[in-house]
DOGUPA-821531 format. One record per residue (C-alpha): residue in one letter; x, y, z. Coordinates in pm, whole numbers, padded with zeros to 5 digits, always signed. Example, Ala and Ser with C-alpha at 12.3 -4.5 7.8 and 13.67 -1.06 7.14 Angstrom:
<pts>
A+01230-00450+00780/S+01367-00106+00714/
</pts>
This chain:
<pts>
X+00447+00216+01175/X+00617+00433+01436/X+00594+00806+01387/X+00989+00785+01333/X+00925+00617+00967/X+00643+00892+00908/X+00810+01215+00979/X+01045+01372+00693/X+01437+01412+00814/X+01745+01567+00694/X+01898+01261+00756/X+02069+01039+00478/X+01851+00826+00325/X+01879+00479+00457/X+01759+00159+00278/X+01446+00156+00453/X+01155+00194+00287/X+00918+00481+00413/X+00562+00604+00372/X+00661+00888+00150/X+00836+00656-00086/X+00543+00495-00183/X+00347+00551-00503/X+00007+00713-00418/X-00144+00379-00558/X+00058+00192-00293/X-00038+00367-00010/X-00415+00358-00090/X-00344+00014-00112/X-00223-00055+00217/X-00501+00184+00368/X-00763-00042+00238/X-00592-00381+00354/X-00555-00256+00659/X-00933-00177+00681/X-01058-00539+00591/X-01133-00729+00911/X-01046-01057+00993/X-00683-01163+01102/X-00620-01374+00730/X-00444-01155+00524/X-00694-00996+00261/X-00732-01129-00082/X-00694-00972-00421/X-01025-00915-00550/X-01135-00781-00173/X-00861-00477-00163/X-00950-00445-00527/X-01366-00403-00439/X-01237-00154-00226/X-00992+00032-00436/X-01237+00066-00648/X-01449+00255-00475/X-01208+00485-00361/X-01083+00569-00732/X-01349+00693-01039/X-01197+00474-01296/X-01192+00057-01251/X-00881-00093-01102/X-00656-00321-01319/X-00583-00657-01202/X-00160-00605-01356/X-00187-00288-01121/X-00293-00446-00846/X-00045-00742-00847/X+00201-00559-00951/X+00180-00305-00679/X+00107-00579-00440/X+00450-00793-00548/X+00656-00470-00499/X+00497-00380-00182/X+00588-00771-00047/X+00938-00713-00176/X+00989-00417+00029/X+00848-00600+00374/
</pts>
């Protein structure tokens, strides 16, 4: 992600999707899947082992694919 897509703007906003508008949940979620090793993208249950311990409370599997669906939609 270049900085252009990170830094807030006056500009319009254009159909692109940027960092800020992603859900807290979302971003944690790409933070972790881009910590998991390996060049295969990561699976499910890893980014959820890993969400998990980032959050107090478990991590629901409909929140997880849900989040990951709409995340894919927007590549």
């Amino acid at each position: 992600m270049s900085d252009a897509h990170t830094q807030p703007t006056d500009e319009p906003h254009s159909d692109e999707t940027t960092w800020y508008d992603l859900l807290g949940f979302q971003r944690d979620l790409l933070l972790v899947a881009a910590e998991v090793d390996g060049e295969e993208l990561p699976k499910g249950l890893t980014l959820m082992s890993r969400l998990e311990d980032r959050y107090s409370d478990p991590i629901n599997h409909g929140r997880l694919y849900t989040n990951l669906s709409d995340l894919e939609d927007e590549a």
